[in-house]
C-alpha positions in Angstrom: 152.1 119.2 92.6 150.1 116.9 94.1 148.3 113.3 92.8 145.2 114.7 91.6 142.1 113.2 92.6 138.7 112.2 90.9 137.4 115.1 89.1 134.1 115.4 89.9 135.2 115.4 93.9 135.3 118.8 93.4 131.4 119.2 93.1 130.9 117.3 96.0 130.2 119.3 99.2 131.6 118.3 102.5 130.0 117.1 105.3 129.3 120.1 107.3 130.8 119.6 111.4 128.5 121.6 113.7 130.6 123.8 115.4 130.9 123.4 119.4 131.5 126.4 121.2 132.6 125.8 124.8 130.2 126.2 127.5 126.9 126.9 125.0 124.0 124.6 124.6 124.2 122.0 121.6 120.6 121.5 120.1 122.6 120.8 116.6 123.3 117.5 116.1 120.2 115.5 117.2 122.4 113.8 120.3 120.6 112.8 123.1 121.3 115.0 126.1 121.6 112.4 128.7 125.1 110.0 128.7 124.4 106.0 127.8 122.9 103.6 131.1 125.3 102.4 133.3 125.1 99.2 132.3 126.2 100.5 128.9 129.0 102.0 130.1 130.2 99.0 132.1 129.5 97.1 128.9 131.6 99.6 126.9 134.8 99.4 130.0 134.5 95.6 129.8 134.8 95.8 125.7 137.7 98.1 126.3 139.8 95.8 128.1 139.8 93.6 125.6 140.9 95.9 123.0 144.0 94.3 121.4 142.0 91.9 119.7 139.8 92.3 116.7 135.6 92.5 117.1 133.0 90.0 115.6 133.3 89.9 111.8 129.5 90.4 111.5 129.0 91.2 114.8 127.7 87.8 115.7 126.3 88.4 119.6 124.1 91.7 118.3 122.7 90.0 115.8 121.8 87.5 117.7 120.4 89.5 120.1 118.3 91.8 117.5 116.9 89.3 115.8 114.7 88.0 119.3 114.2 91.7 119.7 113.5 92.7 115.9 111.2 88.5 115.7 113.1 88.7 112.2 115.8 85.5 111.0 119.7 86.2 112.0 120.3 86.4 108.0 118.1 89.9 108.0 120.4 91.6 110.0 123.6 93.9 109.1 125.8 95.6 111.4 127.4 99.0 110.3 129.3 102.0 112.0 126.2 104.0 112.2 122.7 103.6 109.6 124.6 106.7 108.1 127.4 104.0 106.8 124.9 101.4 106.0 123.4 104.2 103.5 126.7 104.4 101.9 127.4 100.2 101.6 123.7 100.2 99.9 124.0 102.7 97.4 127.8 101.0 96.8 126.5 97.4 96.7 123.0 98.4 94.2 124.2 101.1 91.9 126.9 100.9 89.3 127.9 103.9 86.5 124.6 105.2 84.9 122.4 104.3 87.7 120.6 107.3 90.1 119.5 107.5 93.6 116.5 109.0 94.3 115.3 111.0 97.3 113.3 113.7 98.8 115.0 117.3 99.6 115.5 118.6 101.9 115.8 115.5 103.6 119.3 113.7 105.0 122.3 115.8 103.4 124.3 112.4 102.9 121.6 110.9 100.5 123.0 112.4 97.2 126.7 112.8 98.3 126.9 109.2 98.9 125.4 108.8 95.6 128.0 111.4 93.6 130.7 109.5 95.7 129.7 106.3 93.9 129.8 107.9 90.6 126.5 108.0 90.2 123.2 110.2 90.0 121.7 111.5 92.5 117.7 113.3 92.1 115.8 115.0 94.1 112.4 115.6 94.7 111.1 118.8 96.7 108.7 118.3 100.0 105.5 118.9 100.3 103.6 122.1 101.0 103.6 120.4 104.9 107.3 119.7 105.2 106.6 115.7 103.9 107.7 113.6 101.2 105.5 113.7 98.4 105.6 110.2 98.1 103.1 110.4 94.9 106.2 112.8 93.2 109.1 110.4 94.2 107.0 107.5 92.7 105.7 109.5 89.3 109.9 110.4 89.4 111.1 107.2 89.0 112.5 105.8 86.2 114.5 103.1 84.5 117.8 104.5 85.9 116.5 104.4 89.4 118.3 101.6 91.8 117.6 102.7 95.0 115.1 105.0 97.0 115.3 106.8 100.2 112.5 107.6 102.1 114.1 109.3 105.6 111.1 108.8 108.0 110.7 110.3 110.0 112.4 112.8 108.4 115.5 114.4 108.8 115.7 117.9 109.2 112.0 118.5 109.1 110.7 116.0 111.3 107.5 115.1 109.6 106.0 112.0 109.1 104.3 110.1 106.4 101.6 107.5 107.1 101.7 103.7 107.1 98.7 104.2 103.5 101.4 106.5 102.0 104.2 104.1 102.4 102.6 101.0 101.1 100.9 102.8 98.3 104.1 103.9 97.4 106.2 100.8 97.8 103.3 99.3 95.6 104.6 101.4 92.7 108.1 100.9 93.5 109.9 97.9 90.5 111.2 94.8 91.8 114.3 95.7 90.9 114.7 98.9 92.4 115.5 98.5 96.4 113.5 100.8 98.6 115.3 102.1 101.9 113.3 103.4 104.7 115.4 105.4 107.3 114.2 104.8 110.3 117.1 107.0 112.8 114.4 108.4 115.0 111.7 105.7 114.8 112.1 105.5 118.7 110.4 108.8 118.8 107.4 108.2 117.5 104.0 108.3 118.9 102.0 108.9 115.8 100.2 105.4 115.9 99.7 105.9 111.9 103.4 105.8 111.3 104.5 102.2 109.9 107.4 100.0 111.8 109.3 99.7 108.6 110.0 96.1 110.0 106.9 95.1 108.6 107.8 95.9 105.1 111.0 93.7 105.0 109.1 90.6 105.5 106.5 91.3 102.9 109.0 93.1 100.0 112.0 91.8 99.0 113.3 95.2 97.8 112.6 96.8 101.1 115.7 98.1 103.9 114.9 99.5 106.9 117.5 101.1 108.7 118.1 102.1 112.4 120.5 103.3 114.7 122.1 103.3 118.1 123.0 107.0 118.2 119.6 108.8 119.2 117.1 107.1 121.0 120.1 105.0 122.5 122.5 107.2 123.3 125.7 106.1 121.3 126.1 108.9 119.0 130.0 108.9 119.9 130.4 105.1 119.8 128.6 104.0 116.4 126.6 101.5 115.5 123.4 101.0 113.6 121.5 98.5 111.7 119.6 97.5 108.5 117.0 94.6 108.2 116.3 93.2 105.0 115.7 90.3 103.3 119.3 88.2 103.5 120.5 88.9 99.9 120.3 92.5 100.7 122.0 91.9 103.9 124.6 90.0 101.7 125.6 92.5 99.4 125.2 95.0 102.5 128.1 92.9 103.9 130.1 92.0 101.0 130.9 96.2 100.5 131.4 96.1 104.4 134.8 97.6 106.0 136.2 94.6 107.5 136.5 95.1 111.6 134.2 98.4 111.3 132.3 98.2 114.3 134.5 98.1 116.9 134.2 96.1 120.1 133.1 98.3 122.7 130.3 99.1 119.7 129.4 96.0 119.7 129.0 95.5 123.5 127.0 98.8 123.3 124.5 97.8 121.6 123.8 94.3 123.4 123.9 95.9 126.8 121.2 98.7 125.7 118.7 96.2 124.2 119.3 94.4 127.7 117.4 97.7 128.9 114.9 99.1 126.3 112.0 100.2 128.9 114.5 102.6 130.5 115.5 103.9 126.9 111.7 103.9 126.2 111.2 105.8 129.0 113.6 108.6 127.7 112.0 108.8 124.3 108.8 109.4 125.9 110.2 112.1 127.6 111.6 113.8 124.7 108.6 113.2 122.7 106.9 115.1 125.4 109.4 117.9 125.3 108.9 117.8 122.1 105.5 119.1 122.2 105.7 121.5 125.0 108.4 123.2 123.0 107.1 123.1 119.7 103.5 124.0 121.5 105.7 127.6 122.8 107.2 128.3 119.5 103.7 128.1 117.7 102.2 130.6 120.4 105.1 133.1 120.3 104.0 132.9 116.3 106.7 130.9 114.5 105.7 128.5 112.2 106.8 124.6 113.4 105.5 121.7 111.5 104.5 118.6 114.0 107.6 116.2 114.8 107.6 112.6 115.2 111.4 112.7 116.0 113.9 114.5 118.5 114.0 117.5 116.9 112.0 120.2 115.3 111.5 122.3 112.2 111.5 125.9 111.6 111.1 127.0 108.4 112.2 130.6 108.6 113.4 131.4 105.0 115.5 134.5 104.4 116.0 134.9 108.5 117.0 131.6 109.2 120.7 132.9 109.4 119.7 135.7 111.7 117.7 133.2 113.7 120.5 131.0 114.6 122.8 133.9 115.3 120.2 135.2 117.6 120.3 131.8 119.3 124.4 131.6 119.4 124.3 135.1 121.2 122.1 133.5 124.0 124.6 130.0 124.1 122.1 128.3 122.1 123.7 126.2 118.8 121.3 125.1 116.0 121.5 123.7 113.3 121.4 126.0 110.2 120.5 125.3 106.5 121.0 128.4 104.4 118.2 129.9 103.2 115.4 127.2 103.9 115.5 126.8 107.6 116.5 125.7 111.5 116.4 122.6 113.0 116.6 122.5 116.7 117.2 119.2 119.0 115.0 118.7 121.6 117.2 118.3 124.9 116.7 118.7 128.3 114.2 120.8 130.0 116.4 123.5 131.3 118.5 123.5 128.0 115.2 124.3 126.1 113.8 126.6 128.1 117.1 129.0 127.5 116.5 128.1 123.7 112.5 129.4 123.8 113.8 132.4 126.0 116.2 132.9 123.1 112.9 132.3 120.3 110.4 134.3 121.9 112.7 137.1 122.3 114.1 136.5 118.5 109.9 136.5 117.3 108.9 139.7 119.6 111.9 141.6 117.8 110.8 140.3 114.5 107.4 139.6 114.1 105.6 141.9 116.5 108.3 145.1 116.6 
């Protein structure tokens, strides 16, 4: 027999792994199609040579370099191993036994397990009619337990978007005490001009995060780093919960070397937003239902077929992402690879809705 572990563990679901079949199409994970720039990579190889000895502590040079891009103070910066760690530091370093997290659902799958990890409560609040966070429900669901909010925006699987009003009316109603995270992953995809920078926030509320991340927009999904920007005792306690020596050196030379290039990365976003709404603009015509995206993905909520959908789709060399019973979310990649995935939809929405 074994040493047994934590009993709750056992109600805890895994993290699911998308499955990548060899040859097909993967519109599953929200990677970007395209490899990092050049100069990333040469960054990356430099870094790599150097690899016996141990990275920046705090990652020292990013920060640096963040803050001039960010306009925010050094001490409002953290480095992580992805925003998806810096979720898990926050809800370690703000919520003890007896404490909740709070969120919307569906929204990022790691929200409550970090929370259950952490021994602590996680509740959820359902969507909105239009795929969004019902920010006026999250705020009428807080309560006295409540030590940290996550508001996924845009959001994550859906892709919707709340506005700037929404998020300051709800901050507004948010205690002092209780921090407010704002996950920003795909802000880079955003052309809504309603949609707040989070930034903003930091430097007028105390209790506000924003997080962001290297992975989409940047390219770095396999080499992990992200961010969170906050006022500097949240970066503090963000640090003090830290892995020592998490991101790793060619990480850290990453990042630096894409910020050294953001009109080319902006350049790409802009591409993807607009692949975004060519495909999103097919799906509605061949009938599906696809709320509007403000991030490299999109939304179909196809209930009781979304199994048969994404089956459909893996027949044709197309991976999605599945979520049981509620719906499919769908990466936007590159041209050719979503024109085999709207061959695959049309065909899936003639056979279903029209014969």
């Amino acid at each position: 027999m074994g040493v047994p572990t934590r009993a709750d563990l056992a109600g805890i679901p895994g993290y699911i792994i998308p499955g990548r079949p060899p040859g097909a199409i993967l519109l599953n994970s929200n990677e970007s199609s395209l490899p990092p720039l050049p100069s990333v990579v040469e960054a990356v190889t430099r870094a790599a040579a150097e690899g016996n000895r141990y990275p920046q502590w705090f990652s020292e040079d990013l920060v640096a370099r963040l803050a001039v891009e960010l306009r925010v103070p050094e001490s409002s910066l953290a480095i992580g191993c992805g925003s998806v760690s810096l979720c898990q530091q926050l809800v370690q370093a703000y919520c003890a036994p007896g404490d909740e997290v709070l969120c919307a659902w569906r929204s990022f799958e790691a929200y409550p397990v970090f929370a259950r990890v952490a021994g602590v409560h996680a509740r959820t609040v359902p969507l909105d009619a239009e795929h969004r966070h019902d920010l006026a429900a999250m705020a009428d669901a807080l309560s006295p337990a409540t030590r940290v909010v996550f508001v996924c925006n845009p959001n994550n699987p859906t892709g919707t978007a709340v506005s700037a009003r929404e998020v300051r009316e709800f901050v507004e109603r948010v205690p002092d005490d209780v921090l407010m995270v704002l996950d920003e992953a795909y802000r880079e995809f955003v052309t809504d001009p309603d949609v707040l920078d989070g930034v903003l926030l930091t430097r007028e509320h105390e209790n506000v995060a924003v997080l962001r991340t290297f992975s989409k927009a940047y390219g770095l999904a396999g080499i992990r780093v992200g961010y969170c920007v906050g006022a500097p005792a949240v970066v503090s306690a963000v640090n003090k919960v830290a892995v020592p020596f998490a991101v790793s050196r060619p990480a850290q030379a990453a990042a630096t070397a894409a910020l050294a290039d953001t009109e080319r990365v902006g350049e790409r976003c802009r591409t993807v937003a607009a692949e975004r709404e060519r495909v999103r603009d097919t799906l509605l015509r061949a009938g599906l239902h696809v709320p509007a995206s403000q991030a490299n993905f999109l939304w179909l909520p196809l209930g009781h077929r979304s199994s048969d959908f994404a089956a459909f789709c893996a027949r044709r060399g197309v991976v999605v992402r599945l979520f049981g019973n509620e719906g499919v979310r769908v990466t936007v990649g590159l041209r050719q690879e979503n024109d085999v995935f709207l061959h695959a939809a049309e065909e899936f929405a003639a056979i279903t809705l029209h014969g």
